[in-house]
C-alpha positions in Angstrom: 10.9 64.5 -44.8 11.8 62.3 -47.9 14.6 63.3 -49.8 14.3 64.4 -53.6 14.5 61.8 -56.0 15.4 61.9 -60.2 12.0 62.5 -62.3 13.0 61.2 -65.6 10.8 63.1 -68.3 8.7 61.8 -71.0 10.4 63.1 -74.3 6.7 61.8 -76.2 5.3 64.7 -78.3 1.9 64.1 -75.7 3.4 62.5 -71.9 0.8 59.9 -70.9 1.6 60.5 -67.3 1.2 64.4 -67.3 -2.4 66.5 -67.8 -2.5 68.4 -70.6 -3.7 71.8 -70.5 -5.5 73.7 -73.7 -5.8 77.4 -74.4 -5.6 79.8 -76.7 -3.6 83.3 -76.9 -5.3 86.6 -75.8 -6.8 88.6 -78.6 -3.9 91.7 -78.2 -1.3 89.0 -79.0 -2.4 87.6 -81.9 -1.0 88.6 -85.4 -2.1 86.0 -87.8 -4.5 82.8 -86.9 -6.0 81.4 -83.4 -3.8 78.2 -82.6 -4.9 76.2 -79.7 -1.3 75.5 -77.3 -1.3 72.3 -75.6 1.1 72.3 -72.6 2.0 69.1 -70.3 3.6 70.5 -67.6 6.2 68.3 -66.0 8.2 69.9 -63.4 7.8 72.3 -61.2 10.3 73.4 -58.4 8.3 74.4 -55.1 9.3 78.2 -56.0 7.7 77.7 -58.9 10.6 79.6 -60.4 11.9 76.7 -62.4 9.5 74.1 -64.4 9.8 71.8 -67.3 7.5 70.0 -69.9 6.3 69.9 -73.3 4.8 72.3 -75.3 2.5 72.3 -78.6 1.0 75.0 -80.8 -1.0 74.7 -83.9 -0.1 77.5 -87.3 -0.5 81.1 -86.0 1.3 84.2 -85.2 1.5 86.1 -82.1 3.6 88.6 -80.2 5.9 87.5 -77.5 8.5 89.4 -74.2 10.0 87.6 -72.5 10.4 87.8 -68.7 12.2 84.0 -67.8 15.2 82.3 -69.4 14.2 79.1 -71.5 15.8 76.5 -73.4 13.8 74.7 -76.0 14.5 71.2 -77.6 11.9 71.2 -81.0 10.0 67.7 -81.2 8.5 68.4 -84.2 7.3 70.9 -86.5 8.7 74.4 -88.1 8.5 78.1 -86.6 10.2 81.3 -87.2 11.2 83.3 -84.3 11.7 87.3 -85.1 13.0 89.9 -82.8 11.7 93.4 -83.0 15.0 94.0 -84.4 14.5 92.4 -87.5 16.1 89.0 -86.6 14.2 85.8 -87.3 15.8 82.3 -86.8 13.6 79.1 -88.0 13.5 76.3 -86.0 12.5 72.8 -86.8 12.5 69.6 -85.1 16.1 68.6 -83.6 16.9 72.5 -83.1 18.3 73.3 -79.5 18.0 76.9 -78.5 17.5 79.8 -75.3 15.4 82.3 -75.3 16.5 85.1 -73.7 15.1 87.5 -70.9 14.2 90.5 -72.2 13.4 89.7 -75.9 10.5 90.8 -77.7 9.3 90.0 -80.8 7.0 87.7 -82.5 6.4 83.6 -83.0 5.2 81.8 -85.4 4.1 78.4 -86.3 5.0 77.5 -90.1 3.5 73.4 -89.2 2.3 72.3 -86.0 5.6 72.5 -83.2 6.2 71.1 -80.5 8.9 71.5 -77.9 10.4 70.2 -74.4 11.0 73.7 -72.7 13.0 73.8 -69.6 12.0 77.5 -68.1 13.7 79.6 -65.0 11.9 82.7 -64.0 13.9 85.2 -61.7 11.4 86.6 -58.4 10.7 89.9 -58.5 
């Protein structure tokens, strides 16, 4: 059995050496627009509790709870991120933050974002 090596990450707003995968939000999420999200998923652990990659979104609005812990690195762009609360923070590129288990609330993309994400989920 080999032993796990470093994977150093492409920090490129679109890895070369990762598949990209394109979708769009459900209908019930949706608050404003229909952006197509682009993710290039890097990483993932063989639990598949704890993944990495990069992650892109196009202007919209949509409703978002949380049920993993992530930390987000923005690559580019501007978004506003609101709790239910009331709370918004924007976020542009350079901006480090953690989302939270357990928030709720709503996203949305001001320009076209894109992050690295870096995301553990807890097992049931």
């Amino acid at each position: 059995m080999s032993k796990p090596q470093v994977l150093k990450l492409d920090n490129t707003s679109a890895p070369a050496d990762t598949k990209a995968e394109e979708y769009y939000l459900a209908p019930e999420k949706l608050i404003a627009g229909n952006p197509k999200q682009t993710v290039w998923l890097q990483y993932t652990d063989p639990s598949r509790q704890f993944m990495a990659g990069i992650w892109r979104s196009e202007p919209g609005k949509w409703r978002v709870s949380y049920t993993e812990e992530e930390y987000c690195h923005m690559l580019e762009g501007v978004s506003v991120i609101s709790s239910d609360e009331g709370h918004s923070v924007t976020v542009k590129a350079g901006d480090s933050f953690v989302m939270p288990r357990g928030f709720v609330g709503s996203w949305e993309v001001i320009e076209t974002s894109c992050k690295r994400f870096v995301i553990y989920e807890a097992s049931a």
